[in-house]
N, C-alpha and C positions, 0 to 999 in steps of 0.2 A: 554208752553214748547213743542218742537217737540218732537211728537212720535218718539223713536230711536230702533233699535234688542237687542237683548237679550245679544249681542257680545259687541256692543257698551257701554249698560249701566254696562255691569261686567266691562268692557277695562276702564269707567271714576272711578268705584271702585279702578281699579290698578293705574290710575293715583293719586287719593288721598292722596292712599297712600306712594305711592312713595314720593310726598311732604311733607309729613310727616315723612317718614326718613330724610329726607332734613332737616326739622327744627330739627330733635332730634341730627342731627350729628351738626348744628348750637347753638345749647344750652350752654349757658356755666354752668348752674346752677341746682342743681340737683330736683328743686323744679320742674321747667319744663322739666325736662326729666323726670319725675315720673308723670306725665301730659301727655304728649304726646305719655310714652310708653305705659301707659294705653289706649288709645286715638286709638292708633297703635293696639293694643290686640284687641279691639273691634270692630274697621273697619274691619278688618281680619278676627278674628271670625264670625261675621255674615255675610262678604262675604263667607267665605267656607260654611259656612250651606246652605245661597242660592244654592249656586252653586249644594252641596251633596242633598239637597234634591229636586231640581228641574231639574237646568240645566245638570246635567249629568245625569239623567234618561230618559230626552228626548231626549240629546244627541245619549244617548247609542240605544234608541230604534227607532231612524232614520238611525242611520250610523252601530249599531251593532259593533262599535270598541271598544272593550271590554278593548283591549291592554291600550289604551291613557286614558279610565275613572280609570283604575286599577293604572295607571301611575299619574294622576291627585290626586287622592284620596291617596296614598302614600306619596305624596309631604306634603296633606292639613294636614296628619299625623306627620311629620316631623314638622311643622308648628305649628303646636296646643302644641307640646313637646315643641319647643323654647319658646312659647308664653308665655307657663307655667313657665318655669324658669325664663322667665323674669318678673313673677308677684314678684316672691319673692327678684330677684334684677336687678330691671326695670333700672338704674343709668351704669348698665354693657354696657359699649358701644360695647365690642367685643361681647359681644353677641347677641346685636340687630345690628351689622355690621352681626353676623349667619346668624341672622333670614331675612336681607334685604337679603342677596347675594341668599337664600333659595328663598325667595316671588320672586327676579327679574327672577333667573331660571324658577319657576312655571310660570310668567306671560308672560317669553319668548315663552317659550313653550305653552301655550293658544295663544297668538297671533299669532304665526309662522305655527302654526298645527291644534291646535282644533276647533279655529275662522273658519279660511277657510275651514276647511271640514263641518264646522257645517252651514257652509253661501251656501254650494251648496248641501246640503243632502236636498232630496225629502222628505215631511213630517213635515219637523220643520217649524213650526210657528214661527221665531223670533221675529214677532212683539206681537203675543201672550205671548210670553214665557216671552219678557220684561214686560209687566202686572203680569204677576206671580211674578216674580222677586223682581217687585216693590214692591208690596203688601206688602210680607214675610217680607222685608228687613225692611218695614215700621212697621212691625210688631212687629219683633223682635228688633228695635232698639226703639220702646217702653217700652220696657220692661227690656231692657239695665241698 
């Protein structure tokens, strides 16, 4: 596999799951929407923990943009509340139509803003930080 940044391997996280909205809104059957929106909960989930325990701490302490991690971290909150509701009725398509329109904003907003300043800030390791990333993510979907 090529070495990819830290922007690239979170940005194929957001592609994932994107297709995965995709199949849950393609489902006709509530056996596999209760499959995939678990499926959904937990790509999510262990991307924002990446993201909260690494990538925005280095973020922050290259660029010092306090504004966009406080804005970022808000979202991942916002996020973790839908997820939650959706544990107990994961079959609710309006509300994993929330939780998408919620994740495509956040991931707007990472690709359009935080990618790019985080790809020319002095100090970030990208291709480090995607080591990091991997690890955790490898770690915690262990234990998933």
């Amino acid at each position: 596999m090529t070495q990819q940044d830290a922007c690239t391997l979170l940005d194929e996280d957001h592609n994932k799951v994107a297709r995965l909205f995709e199949q849950y809104k393609a489902a006709h059957d509530d056996s596999r929407k209760r499959l995939l929106a678990s499926e959904i909960g937990q790509e999510l989930l262990v991307h924002m923990q990446i993201e909260d325990e690494i990538f925005y701490p280095a973020f922050l302490r290259a660029t010092s943009d306090n504004h966009r991690v406080q804005d970022s971290e808000r979202e991942h909150q916002e996020a973790r509340e839908l997820i939650g509701r959706l544990e107990k009725t994961p079959t609710d398509a309006r509300l994993m139509l929330e939780l998408e329109d919620a994740i495509l904003h956040h991931v707007n907003d990472e690709r359009e803003k935080m990618f790019p300043e985080a790809r020319k800030a002095k100090g970030l390791d990208l291709m480090k930080l995607a080591q990091q990333l991997e690890a955790r993510k490898m770690e915690l979907m262990a234990h998933a």
